[in-house]
N, C-alpha and C positions, 0 to 999 in steps of 0.2 A: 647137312643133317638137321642142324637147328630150324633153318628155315622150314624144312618136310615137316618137323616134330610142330611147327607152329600153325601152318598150315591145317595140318590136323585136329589139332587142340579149336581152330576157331571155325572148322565144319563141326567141332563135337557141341562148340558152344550152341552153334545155329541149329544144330537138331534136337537140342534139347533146352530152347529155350526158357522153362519155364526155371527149371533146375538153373541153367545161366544167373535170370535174373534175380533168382533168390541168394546162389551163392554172391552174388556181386555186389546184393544192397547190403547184406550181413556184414562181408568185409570189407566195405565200402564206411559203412557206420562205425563199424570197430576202429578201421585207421584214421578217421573224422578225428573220433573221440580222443584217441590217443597221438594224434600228431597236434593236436588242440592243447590237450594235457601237456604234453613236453615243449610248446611255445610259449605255455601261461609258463610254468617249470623255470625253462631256461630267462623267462623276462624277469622273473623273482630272484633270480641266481644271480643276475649278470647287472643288478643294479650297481650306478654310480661308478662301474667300470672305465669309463669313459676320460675316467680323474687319473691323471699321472702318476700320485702315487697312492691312487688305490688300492693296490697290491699289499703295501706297508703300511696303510692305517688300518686301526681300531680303535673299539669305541667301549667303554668303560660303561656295565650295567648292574644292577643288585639284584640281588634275590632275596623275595618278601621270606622274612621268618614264618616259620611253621605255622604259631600262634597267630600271626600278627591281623587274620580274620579280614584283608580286604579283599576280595575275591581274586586275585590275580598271583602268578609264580613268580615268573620274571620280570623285570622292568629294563627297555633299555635305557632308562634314564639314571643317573644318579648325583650325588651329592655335589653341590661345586666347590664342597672347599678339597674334592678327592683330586683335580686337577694342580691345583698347585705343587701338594705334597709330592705327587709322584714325580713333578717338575724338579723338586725342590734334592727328595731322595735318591731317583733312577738318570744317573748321568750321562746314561748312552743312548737315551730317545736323542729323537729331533729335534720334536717339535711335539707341542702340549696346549691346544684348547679349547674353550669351554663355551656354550652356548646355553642362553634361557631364553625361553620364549616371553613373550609379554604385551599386550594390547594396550596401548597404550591413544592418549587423546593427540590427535596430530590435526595440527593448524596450518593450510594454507592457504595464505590472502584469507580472504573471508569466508574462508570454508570450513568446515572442523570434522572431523569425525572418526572414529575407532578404525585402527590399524592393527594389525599384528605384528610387532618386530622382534626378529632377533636378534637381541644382544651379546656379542662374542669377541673372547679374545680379539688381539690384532693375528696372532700367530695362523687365524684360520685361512687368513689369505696364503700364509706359504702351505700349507695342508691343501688346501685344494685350488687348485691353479684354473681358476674361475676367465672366462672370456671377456677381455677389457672392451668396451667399445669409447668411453672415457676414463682417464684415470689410471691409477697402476696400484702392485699389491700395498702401497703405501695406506692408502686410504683408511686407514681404522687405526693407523697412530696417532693421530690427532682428535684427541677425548672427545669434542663436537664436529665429526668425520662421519658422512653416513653413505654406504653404497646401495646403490638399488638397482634392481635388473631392469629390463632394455622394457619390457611391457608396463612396468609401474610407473616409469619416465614418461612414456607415452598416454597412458590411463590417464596421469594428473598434469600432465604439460603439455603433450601433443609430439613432443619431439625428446629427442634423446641429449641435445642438447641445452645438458640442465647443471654443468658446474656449477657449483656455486649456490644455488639455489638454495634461498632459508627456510626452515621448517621448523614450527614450533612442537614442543610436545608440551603437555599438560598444561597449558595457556602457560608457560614460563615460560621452559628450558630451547631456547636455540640451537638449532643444529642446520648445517650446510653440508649437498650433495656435494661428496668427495670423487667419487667412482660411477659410473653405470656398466652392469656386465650385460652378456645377454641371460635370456632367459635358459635357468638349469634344463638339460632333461628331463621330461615328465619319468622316467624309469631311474629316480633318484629318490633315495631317503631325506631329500628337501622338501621333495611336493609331498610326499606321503604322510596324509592326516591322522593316520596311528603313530608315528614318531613323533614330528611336529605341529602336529594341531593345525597348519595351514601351508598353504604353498611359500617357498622364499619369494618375499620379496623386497624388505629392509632391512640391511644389516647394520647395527648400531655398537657405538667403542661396548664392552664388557664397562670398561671403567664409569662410563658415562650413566650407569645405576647409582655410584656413589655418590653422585650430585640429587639425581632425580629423586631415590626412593631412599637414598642414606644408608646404602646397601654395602659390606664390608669385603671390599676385593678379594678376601684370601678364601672367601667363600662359606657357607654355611651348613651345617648339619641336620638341616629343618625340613626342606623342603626337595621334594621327589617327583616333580609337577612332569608332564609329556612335552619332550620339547629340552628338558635341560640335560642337555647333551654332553661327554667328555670323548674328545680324540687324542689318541696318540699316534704319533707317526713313528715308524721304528727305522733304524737305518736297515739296508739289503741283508746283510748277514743274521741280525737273528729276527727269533719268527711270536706266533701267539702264544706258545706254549712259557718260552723264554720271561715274554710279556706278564701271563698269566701266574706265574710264580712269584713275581715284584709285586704285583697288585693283589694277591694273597699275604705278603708280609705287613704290608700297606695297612691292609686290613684288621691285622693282630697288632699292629703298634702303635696304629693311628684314630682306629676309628674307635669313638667315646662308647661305653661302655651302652649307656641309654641306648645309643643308634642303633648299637648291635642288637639290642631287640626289636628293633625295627625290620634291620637287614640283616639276613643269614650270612652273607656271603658278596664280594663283588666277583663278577666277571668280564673278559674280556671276550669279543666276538670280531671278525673281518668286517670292513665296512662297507661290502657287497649284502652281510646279511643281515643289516641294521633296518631296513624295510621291513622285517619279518617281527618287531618287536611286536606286534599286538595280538599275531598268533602263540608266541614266546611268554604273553602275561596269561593268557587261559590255559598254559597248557597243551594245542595243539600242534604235531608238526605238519603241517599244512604243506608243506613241501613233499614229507613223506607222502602225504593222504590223496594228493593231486596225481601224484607218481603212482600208489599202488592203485587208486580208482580205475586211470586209463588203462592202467599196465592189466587189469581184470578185465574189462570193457573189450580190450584184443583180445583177452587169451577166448573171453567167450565165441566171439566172434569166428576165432581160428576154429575151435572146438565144432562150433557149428560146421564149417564148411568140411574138415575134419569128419564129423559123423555121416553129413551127407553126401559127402565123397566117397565115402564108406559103402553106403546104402548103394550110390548109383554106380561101383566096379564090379557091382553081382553082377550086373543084369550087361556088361561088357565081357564078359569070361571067354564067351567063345569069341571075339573079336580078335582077344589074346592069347585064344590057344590057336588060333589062324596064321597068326602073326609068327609064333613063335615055330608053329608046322615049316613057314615059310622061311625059317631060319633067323628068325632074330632072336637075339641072347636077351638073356634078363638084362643086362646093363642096358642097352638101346631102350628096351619097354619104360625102363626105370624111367628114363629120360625122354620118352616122352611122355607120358603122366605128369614127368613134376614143370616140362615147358605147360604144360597145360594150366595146374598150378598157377605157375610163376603167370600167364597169360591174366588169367584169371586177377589175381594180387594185384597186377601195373592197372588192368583198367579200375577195381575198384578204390587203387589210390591216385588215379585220373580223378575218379567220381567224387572220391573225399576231399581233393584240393580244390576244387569244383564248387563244392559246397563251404567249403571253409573261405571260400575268399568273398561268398557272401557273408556267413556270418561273422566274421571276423570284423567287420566295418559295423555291425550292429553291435558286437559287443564292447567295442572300444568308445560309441557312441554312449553306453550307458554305464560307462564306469572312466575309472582314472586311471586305465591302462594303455597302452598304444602298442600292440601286437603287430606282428607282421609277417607275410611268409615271404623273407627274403631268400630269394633262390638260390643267390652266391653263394650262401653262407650252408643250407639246410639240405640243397641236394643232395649231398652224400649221404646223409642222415637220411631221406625219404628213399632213396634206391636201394640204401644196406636193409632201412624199415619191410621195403615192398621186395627184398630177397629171401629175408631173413622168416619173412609170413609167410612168401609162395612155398618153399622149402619142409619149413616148421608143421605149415597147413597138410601141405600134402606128401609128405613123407609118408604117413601112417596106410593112405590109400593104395600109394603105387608099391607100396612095399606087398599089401595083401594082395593084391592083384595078378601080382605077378611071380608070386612065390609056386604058385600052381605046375603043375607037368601039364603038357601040350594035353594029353590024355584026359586029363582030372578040367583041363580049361574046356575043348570044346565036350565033355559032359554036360557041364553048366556049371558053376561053383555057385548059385544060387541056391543049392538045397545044401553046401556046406556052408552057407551065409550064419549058421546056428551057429557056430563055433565063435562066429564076431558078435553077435548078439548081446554078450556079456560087454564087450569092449563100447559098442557105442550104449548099452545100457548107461555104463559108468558115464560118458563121456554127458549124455541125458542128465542123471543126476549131478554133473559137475557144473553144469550150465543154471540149473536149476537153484542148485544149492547157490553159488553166488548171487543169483538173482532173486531171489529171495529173501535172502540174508539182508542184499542194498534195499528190496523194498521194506522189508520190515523193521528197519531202522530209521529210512525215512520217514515211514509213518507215525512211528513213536517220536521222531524231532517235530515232525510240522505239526502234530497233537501237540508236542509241549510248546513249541511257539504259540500255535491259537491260545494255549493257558495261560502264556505270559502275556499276552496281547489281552485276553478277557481280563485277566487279575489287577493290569496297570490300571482297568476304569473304577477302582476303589478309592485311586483320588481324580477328583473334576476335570479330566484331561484339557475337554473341550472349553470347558466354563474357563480357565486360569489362564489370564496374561497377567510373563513374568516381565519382571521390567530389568534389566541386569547394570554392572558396573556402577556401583550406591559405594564401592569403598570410598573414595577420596573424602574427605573432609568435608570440604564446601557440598556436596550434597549428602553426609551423612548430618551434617546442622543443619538442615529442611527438610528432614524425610516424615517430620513429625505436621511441617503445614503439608507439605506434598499430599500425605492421609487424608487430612481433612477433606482438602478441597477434592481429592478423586469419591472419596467417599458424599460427597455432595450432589455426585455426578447422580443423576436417577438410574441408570440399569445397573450402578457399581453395588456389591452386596456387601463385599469384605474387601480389605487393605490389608497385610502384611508387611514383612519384612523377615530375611531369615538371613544363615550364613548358605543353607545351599537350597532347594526345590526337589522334590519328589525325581526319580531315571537320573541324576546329576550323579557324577561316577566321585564324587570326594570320598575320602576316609581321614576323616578329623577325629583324633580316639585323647582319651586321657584316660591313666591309670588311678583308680580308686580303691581303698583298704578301707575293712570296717572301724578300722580301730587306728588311733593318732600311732606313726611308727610303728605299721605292719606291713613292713617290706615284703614279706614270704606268705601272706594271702593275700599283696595285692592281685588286680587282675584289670585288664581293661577293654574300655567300655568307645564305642563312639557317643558323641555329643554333635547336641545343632543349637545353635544359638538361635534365637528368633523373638519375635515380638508378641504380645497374648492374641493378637488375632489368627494366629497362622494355626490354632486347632480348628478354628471356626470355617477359615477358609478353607481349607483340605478336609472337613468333615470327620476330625479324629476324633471322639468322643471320649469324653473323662471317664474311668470304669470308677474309681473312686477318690473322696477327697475335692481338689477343686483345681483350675485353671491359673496360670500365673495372669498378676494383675498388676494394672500401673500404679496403684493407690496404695500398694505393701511395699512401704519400705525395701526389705529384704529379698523383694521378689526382681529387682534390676539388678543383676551385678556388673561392676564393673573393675578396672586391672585393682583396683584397691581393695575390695571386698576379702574379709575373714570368713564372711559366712551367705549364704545364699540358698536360697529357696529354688526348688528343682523337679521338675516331673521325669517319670525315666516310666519306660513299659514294662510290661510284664516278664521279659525274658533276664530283664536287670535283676527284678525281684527274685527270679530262677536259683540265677549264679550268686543270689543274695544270702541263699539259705533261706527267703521269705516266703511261708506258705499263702498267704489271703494277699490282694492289693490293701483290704481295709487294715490289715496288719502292717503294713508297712509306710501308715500316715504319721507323720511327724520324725520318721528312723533318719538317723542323724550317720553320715558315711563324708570319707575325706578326700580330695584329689590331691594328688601327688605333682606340683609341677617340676618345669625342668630341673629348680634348684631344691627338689626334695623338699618346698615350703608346704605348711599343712594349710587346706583351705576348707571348711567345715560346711556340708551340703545338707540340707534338710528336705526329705519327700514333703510333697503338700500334693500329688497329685499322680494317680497311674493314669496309664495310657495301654492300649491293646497293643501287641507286638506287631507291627506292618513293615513290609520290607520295601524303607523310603528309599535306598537305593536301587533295587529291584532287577532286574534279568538275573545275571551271573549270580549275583551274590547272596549268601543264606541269610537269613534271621539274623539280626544282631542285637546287641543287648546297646539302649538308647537312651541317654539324658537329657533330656529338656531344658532347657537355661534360658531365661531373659539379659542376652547381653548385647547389648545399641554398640559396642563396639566391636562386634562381628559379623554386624549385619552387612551382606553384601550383596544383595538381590531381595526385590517387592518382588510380589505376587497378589493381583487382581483379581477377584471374584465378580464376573459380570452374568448376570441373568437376566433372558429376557431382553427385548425390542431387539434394534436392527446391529448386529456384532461392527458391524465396520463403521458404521456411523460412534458406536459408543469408545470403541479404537480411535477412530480421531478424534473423541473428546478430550479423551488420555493424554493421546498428543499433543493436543494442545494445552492441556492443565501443566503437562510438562515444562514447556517451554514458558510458559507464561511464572513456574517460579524456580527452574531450575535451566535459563536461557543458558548459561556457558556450555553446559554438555547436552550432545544431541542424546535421544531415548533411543534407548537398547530394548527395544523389546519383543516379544515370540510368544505364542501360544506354548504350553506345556506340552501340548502335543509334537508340537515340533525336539522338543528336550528329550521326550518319549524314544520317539522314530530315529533319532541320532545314535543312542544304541541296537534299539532293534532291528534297525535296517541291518546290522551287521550278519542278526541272524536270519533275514529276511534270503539276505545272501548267501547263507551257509546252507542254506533251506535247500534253495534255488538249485543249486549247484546237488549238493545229492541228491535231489528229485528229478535233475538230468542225468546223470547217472544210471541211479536204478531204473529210469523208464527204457532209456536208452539199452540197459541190459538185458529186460527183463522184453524187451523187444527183440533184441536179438535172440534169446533162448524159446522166444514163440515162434519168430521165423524158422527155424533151426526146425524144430519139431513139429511146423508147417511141412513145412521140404520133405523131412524123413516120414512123414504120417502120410503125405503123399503115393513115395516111391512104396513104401512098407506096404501099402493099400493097393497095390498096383502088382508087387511081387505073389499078393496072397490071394488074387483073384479066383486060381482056378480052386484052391482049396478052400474059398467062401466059398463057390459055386458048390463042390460036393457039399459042404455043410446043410448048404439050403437046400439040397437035392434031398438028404437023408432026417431034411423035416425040421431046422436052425430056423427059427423066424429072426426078421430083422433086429426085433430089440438084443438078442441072444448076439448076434451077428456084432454088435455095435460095441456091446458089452465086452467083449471078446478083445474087441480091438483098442477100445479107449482102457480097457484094465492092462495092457502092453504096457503103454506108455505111462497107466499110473503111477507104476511098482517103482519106478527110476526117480520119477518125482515125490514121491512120500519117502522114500531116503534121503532125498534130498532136502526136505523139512527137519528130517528129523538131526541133520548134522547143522543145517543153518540156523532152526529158531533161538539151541543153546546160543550161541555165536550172537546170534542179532541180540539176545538177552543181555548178554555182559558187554555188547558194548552199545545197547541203549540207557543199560545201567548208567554206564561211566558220564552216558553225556546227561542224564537227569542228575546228576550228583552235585552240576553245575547251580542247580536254580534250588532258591528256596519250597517254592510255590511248584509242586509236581505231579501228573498228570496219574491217577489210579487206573488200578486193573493193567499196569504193562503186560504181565501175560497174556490178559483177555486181549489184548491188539496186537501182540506180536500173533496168538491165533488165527486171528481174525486174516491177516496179513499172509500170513501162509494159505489160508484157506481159498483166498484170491485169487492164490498165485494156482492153485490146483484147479479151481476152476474155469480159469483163463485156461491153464493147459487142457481141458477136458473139451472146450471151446471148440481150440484148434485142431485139437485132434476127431471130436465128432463130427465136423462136416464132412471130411473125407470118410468116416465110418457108416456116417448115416446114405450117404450119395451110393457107396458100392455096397450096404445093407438092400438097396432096393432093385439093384441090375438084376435082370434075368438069370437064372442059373445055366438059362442053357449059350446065353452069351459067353458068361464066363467058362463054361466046360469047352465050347469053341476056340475059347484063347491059345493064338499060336498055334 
């Protein structure tokens, strides 16, 4: 019987080809989409799996306080002195520890140059049971002990055999390869440059900070950087929750009162979803949004095939009431309509696997993922998928099809086709409505991205090479000739120095009171330390008052200073209670540091409010300070002649008084693109999406404007007999389909509103008239539909009448 019903199903396909290839590219695209969606899905789920005791680690993160104003919710990063204490307090862990990231200068033979390593406990080797190809988990007990994976061994040696081998960091400190592993999984929160800022590839003792940077094992309270890491490993029997209650007491007992205004709260998370920390610091759950995107992208798809499966069991009625004359019961009809289906479903997830196994190689190509459609594993998954649609799809058809009496079937059930009119009406507007809703949302992201992208050219993107890593000593006592002589250079305009550069994601704040001990109005403020040229070079203009200088006294502060001279912008003035900037020359306000010491700040100078850290982040209230002992990154103002010849002049001004460390340095542009690529990517992704939907729901109502057009032949033909000209005709047919699609506006623009809202809430700098574009965006979407439906109105607008009253 299966076989007859298929047989069937694939003469029905070849006689009606066109209806065929539409239903098959629709659901063809839909399961593209969503069998794409649940491998990105399952590759983000299933990170770091791979590790033994996976299962039983977690990874200890904070949650920014309410106030605390840096743009972000979550962090998976937190404190390192939080590792010990829980070591020290919770006696039924494992194992406990700690990683910080750090770039550090590494020497070998005569080569030097910036590294990224992680420095971490010893205990990380038994937490993750890493692949030795020399060595064993000893390797990080011995303070000058360093492992490195099987590609870095080879990158700077050639060969894996590299025991032993001495490595200098910071032209001191000695250190010898202990261990080589192979290379992590790329589908690890090691490679992942939102947790740690670079791929693993040196792992250094934790202890071996103490020597280097005089750093105090038991950990510190200060510092929140991407990258410092805490794991805990739990024995089998208890779980995160267990976990999660320790490290809430942790929190109330232990962490200093200051910090807590820093952090609200820690948390624990499984260390499969320690990848997801940077959708976790904005707020989005990106797991959710990939899941319901696809899981939409099917449903429209099915909807389509759905409606016009619908449309084309009118015009089979008497097939079914033949069938049924001839003694077949509804059950058998039922079942063959839904082999049909089900026929239908396998080849267009034939077609989707088809297509995914091209692009899956391009899209692993231009990102840091490695996807795959392993068969072993996802078959089941793709045959329940491609059952679970043939079924779901056509259910709705074969059920109307065949509910008929033999009688009522060979009549025709096309002139009771009015009855279902309302059902694929809805089914119109439901296709509609989501596709609508994705493009009008997109529209309003990739307008605010183009605005974030226009607004970053307020400072000199192109003009500014920065020069970076200026902390160390030895070139923070030359940064004063290093100036001169680049400032010498003829295309060089301006020199600086600051503690961070314009897109740079820091949040450096100190809290300030107007009044000596006023705990309860103070409030806080970030600050950038910098040198007087770094207005001139970014083009920030003084609104009033004047510029810090090297020739005042009071205008350098350093760790000694009681009082100091300060520019702050206009939003400082705000929270100041200060109405004019010319009002607030000389106002005299106090920082509060860590030991509550009073340090006495005098305005000489406003500044206009600009948001130097920029995408994500709103407006913030800003301090200006000349302090040389913050500075930790130039920036170079070049105009004019040849950009790469005046780059190697840099270069070599560099080296000629700062030979020990190689130049770090990037156009600001490139600092820029490091975040916004993020959104470039977020773009990307729901403008395939919504196109992707919003193509399905034109096919769909390609198909049905078709068959619809084809059903109503003979009653255009009397219209036009009893004097209907074509525009009349056209009208007719394109106002059908409009009535389903302006419902469908009117449920999605609210929708697309609040949640274009939610994602402009993110940026300071925001894009006007959202309503006038969510319009706009709807209006698109109606004309696109008007599109596709008038060809086929206008085409049977002009047939003969007397063709059509021949019909049949």
């Amino acid at each position: 019987m299966f076989w007859n019903n298929l047989k069937v199903a694939l003469r029905n396909l070849r006689k009606n080809k066109l209806y065929a290839v539409i239903n098959i590219a629709g659901l063809s695209l839909g399961l593209a989409i969503y069998v794409f969606g649940g491998l990105l899905v399952e590759y983000e789920r299933t990170h770091d799996v791979f590790f033994e005791n996976a299962g039983r680690t977690y990874t200890v993160g904070s949650v920014a306080a309410a106030d605390l104003d840096v743009g972000v919710n979550k962090m998976g990063s937190t404190f390192s002195a939080v590792g010990p204490i829980i070591e020290a307090e919770v006696s039924d862990v494992e194992a406990v520890a700690r990683t910080i990231g750090r770039e550090m200068l590494i020497t070998m033979g005569a080569e030097s140059f910036y590294q990224q390593l992680r420095f971490a406990d010893a205990e990380i080797l038994q937490i993750f049971d890493f692949d030795y190809l020399v060595g064993d988990a000893s390797a990080l007990d011995d303070a000058s002990g360093l492992v490195v994976t099987e590609s870095t061994a080879n990158k700077y040696f050639g060969s894996t055999d590299v025991l032993g081998e001495v490595i200098t960091m910071d032209n001191e400190f000695e250190f010898y390869i202990s261990a080589v592993i192979r290379d992590v999984p790329q589908n690890s929160h090691f490679n992942s440059l939102f947790v740690m800022a670079s791929d693993l590839e040196i792992l250094a003792p934790f202890r071996a900070l103490g020597r280097i940077l005089d750093y105090d094992m038991a950990g510190d309270w200060s510092n929140l950087s991407l990258g410092n890491m805490t794991y805990v490993m739990l024995p089998q029997q208890l779980d995160q929750q267990w976990l999660q209650s320790q490290v809430d007491g942790i929190y109330e007992r232990q962490v200093p009162e200051d910090t807590k205004e820093v952090i609200a709260s820690l948390f624990v998370k499984p260390l499969s979803e320690a990848n997801l920390a940077f959708w976790d610091m904005i707020g989005l759950p990106v797991i959710s949004v990939i899941s319901l995107l696809s899981l939409l992208v099917l449903i429209i798809a099915c909807v389509n095939y759905t409606n016009l499966a619908t449309a084309q069991s009118l015009g089979r009625s008497r097939e079914v009431g033949m069938r049924k004359t001839m003694g077949a019961g509804r059950g058998q009809l039922l079942m063959q309509f839904l082999v049909e289906s089900l026929t239908i479903a396998a080849i267009a997830m034939l077609v989707a696997i088809a297509a995914l196994e091209l692009v899956i190689p391009l899209f692993n190509s231009t990102t840091d993922k490695v996807l795959t459609l392993n068969y072993l594993s996802t078959l089941p998954w793709l045959l329940a998928t491609t059952i679970v649609v043939g079924l779901v799809a056509g259910a709705y058809p074969a059920w109307l099809i065949t509910r008929a009496s033999p009688i009522d079937a060979l009549r025709d059930l096309a002139r009771k086709g009015k009855k279902g009119s309302r059902v694929r009406a809805v089914m119109i507007g439901a296709q509609f409505a989501i596709s609508a809703f994705m493009l009008s949302v997109v529209t309003v992201v990739s307008m605010q991205n183009e605005k974030v992208k226009e607004s970053s050219y307020v400072f000199p993107r192109s003009e500014v090479y920065t020069l970076g890593r200026m902390s160390p000593d030895e070139i923070r006592n030359r940064l004063d000739t290093l100036r001169h002589e680049l400032e010498a250079l003829p295309h060089v305009e301006h020199v600086a120095y600051s503690s961070q550069v314009p897109y740079e994601q820091n949040n450096s704040q100190i809290d300030i009171a107007m009044q000596p001990g006023d705990e309860a109005g103070k409030f806080r403020v970030h600050y950038l330390a910098m040198t007087p040229e770094f207005l001139d070079t970014y083009g920030i203009p003084v609104m009033a008052g004047r510029n810090l200088s090297r020739d005042v006294s009071n205008d350098e502060r350093d760790g000694e200073s009681e009082v100091a001279n300060v520019l702050v912008n206009e939003l400082t003035l705000e929270k100041m209670g200060i109405n004019s900037a010319q009002d607030a020359i000389n106002f005299r306000f106090f920082e509060l540091d860590d030991e509550s010491a009073l340090r006495e700040m005098v305005i000489v100078g406003v500044v206009p409010t600009q948001n130097i850290t920029g995408l994500f982040n709103t407006d913030k209230p800003w301090v200006y300070m000349y302090r040389p002992d913050h500075l930790r990154i130039g920036s170079v103002r070049i105009r004019g002649g040849s950009m790469m010849d005046t780059i190697a002049e840099i270069e070599d001004t560099w080296d000629r008084v700062i030979p020990e460390y190689p130049i770090q340095g990037r156009f600001l542009d490139e600092v820029f693109d490091d975040v916004y690529n993020v959104l470039k990517l977020l773009n990307g992704a729901l403008a395939g999406f919504a196109g992707v939907a919003l193509a399905l729901a034109l096919i769909g109502l390609f198909g049905l404007a078709a068959f619809m057009a084809t059903q109503r032949t003979r009653e255009i033909g009397i219209r036009k007999v009893l004097g209907a000209n074509s525009l009349q005709v056209v009208r007719l047919l394109v106002w059908q389909f409009s009535k389903p699609v302006l419902w469908a506006l009117v449920i999605a623009l609210p929708l697309a509103y609040i949640a274009s809202k939610t994602y402009l809430d993110f940026f300071a700098d925001r894009i006007d008239a959202q309503v006038i574009i969510l319009l706009a965006s709807g209006l698109a979407a109606v004309l696109l539909a008007w599109g596709t439906v008038a060809g086929h109105a206008i085409r049977i607008s002009r047939a003969s009448p007397i063709l059509a009253l021949r019909y049949e």
